[in-house]
C-alpha positions, 0 to 999 in steps of 0.5 A, a space after each residue: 337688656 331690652 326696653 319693651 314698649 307697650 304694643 298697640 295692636 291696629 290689627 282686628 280680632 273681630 275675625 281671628 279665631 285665635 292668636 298665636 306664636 306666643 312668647 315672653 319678653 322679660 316676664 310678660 307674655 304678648 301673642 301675634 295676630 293674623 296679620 302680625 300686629 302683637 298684643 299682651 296677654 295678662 297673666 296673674 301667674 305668668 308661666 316660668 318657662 315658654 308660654 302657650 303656643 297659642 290662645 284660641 276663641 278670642 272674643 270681645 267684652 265691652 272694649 276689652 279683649 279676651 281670649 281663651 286658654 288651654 283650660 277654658 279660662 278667659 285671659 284679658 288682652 292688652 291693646 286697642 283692638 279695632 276693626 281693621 274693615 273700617 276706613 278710621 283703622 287703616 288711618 289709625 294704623 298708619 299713624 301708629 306704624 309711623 310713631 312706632 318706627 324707632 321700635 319696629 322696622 318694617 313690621 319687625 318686632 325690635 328691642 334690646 339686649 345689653 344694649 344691642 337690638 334684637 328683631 323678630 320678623 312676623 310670626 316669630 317668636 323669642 324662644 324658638 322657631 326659625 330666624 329670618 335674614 331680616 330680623 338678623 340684619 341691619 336695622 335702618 332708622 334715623 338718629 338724632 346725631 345732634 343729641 348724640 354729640 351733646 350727651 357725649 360731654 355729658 358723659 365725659 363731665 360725668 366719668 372725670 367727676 367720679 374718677 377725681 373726686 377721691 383724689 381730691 378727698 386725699 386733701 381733706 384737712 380732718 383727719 377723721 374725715 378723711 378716714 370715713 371716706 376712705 373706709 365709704 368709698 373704698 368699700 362702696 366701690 368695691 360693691 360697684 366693681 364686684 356688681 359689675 363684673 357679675 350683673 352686668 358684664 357676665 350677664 351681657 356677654 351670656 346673652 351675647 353668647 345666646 342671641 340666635 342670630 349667632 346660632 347654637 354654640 357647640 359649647 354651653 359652658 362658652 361665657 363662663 370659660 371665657 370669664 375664667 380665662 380673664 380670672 387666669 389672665 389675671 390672676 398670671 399677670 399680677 403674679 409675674 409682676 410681684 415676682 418681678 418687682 421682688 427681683 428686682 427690688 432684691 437686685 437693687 438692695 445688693 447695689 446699694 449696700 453699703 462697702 463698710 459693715 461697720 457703718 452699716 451695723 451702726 445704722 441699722 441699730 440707730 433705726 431700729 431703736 427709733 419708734 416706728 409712727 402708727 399709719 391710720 387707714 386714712 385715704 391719704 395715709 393708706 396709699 404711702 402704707 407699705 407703698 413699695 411693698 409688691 404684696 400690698 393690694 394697693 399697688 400699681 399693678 393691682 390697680 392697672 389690672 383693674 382699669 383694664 378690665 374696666 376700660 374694655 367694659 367702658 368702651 363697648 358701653 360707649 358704643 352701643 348706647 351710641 347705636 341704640 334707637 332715640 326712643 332707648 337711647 334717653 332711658 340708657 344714657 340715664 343709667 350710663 351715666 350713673 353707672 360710669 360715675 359709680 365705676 369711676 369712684 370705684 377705680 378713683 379711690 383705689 388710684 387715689 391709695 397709690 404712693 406719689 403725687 397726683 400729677 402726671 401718673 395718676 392724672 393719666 390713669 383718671 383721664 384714660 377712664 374718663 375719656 374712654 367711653 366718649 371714645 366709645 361713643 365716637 367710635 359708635 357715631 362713625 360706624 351708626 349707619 353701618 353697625 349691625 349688633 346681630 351680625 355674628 361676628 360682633 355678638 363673638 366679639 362683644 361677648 368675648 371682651 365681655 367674659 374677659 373683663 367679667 373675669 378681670 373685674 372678678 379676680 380684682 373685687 374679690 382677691 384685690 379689693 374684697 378679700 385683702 381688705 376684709 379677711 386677710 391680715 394687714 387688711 384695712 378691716 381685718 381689725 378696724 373699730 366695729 364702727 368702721 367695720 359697720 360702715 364699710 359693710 352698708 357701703 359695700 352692700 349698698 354699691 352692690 345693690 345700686 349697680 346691681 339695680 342698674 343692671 335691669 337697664 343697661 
């Protein structure tokens, strides 16, 4: 992801007869002047692939800019264009070279994708040409190390209500409340983790694969094999488990059968004369519903697959916002922090599902999400002067874990979480009043939308 600010070129065109090195950061097309200062070009309809090379006869209208295409049309410029002959500009571009510096360094063009900063040296453009050692270096700056430390507990306060607040639910003394919000947030987060692994995780581990400054990969189809090694992962551990816990609960049923038939014929028929109680879809009852069933998508195993992947993706969050620049690092705490709490519902209601007290095993599961992106951040404000996001090896490793947890989240939302609570039998919407249905499909598509929506900043 990036942030783009808008450029201010100090540079003059009064001389130029052209601007060039064209490229387009998101949907916007900015060019570079003779001297490097960057300007944006307004296109009513930008184009879907690169932009023009360059836009020649640039000439000036009153204040206002324009250049002219390959057609003979006018396109408008965007930027206060002076005259760099004049005393005032020299001032005026060393003003604007000082309060831009969070943004560029040494005259380098820098912004962010997923988080991690991206530079383009003068005269170089985003989709193509060479790809200086500078651009692909460490990037020097000052950060605000207090506003660091402070929102680092912003973050931890931020995670452990979102991750607790389902248990907590668990108390609600209605019964009907509690299958409302157990349907609500069940649902929604459900939407939250499959946006996840998809908006945010696929996409980030894609453009970690595509930053130039690890070169082209021999391999295109690279963060989509790795998101299916994660599915694989998955999709193994948690069958090698259930064949487990099958063994073993079958081991135990032998040990424990009783020596005398006759009592135990006695038994059984006792019990199975004795009704059965109906278990509602409450958020307390769900999670002592068939509890020790190992087919049951709510099983401990299930739910750790799912803290995995979300731990691996938390963690890397922590640190890159941390190395962000200050002008980036407001606006990305912003989404952080919404986005950790819409995950930590996610995981807090599955956790809450699980049979047992709250104390200490789910607890330790809540507090290991909550704690671990400020361990991110930690770890972020050690290395701050010293992370380099494009060197090649990061970008291999931040893709890779990326892919992984995409692959992780992938398997969990939709055979875990989607599909075991809505199309296969026993789920709990499989045959849920059309009233809950309703509200659990607007609060899955609402926690896709939101975290899908949260996507464009981080």
């Amino acid at each position: 992801m990036r942030i783009l600010l808008p450029v201010l070129a100090t540079a003059s065109l009064a001389h130029a007869v052209s601007i060039t090195g064209c490229h387009k950061h998101g949907d916007d097309v900015y060019c570079l002047t003779d001297d490097g200062g960057e300007v944006q070009v307004l296109l009513d309809n930008p184009p879907a692939g690169d932009p023009p090379s360059e836009y020649t006869d640039c000439h000036e209208h009153g204040s206002t800019w324009y250049c002219v295409d390959a057609g003979g049309n006018d396109v408008e410029i965007l930027g206060e264009i002076t005259d760099s002959s004049t005393s005032t500009n020299s001032t005026n571009e060393e003003t604007t070279t000082t309060e831009s510096t969070e943004e560029s360094t040494e005259g380098e063009n820098c912004h962010f994708h997923a988080g991690v900063e991206h530079c383009l040296a003068p005269g170089e453009s985003e989709s193509g040409g060479s790809t200086s050692e500078s651009s692909c270096g460490i990037q020097t700056r000052d950060y605000d190390m207090p506003l660091r430390i402070g929102t680092l507990f912003v973050v931890l306060v931020t995670s452990s209500i979102g991750v607790f607040l389902p248990m907590g639910l668990v108390k609600l003394p209605s019964a009907t409340i509690n299958v409302w919000a157990s349907t609500i947030i069940k649902q929604f987060g459900t939407g939250v983790i499959l946006s996840t692994a998809f908006v945010h995780l696929y996409t980030h581990a894609d453009l970690m694969f595509g930053n130039e400054c690890l070169g082209e990969l021999d391999y295109e189809a690279t963060t989509s094999a790795v998101v299916m090694a994660g599915i694989f992962l998955s999709f193994l551990t948690e069958y090698m488990g259930h064949r487990f816990i099958l063994a073993r609960a079958a081991r135990s049923a032998e040990r424990s059968q009783p020596a005398e038939n006759g009592s135990n014929i006695s038994s059984k028929s006792a019990a199975e004369q004795e009704p059965q109680p109906h278990h509602h879809a409450t958020l307390a009852g769900l999670g002592h519903h068939h509890g020790g069933d190992p087919t049951n998508p709510n099983t401990k195993l299930s739910v750790l697959v799912m803290e995995a992947g979300v731990i691996f993706h938390s963690i890397l969050i922590g640190v890159t916002l941390v190395v962000a620049g200050d002008s980036f690092y407001k606006t990305l705490l912003v989404v952080i922090v919404f986005h950790q709490f819409f995950e930590g519902l996610a995981l807090g209601a599955r956790i809450a599902l699980l049979p047992g007290r709250t104390f200490p095993s789910k607890a330790i599961m809540g507090g290991v999400f909550a704690l671990i992106t400020p361990i991110g951040m930690a770890i972020g404000m050690g290395v701050i002067h010293s992370f380099n996001g494009q060197d090649r090896q990061t970008l291999v490793a931040l893709g890779t874990l990326d892919a992984l947890s995409a692959g992780i989240l992938v398997w969990v939302g939709v055979v875990d979480m989607w599909a075991r609570d809505w199309v296969i039998e026993g789920g709990d919407m499989f045959s849920a009043p059309l009233g809950h249905v309703a509200a659990g499909g607007i609060s899955l598509v609402a926690g896709m939308i939101l975290m899908g929506v949260l996507g464009k900043w981080a």
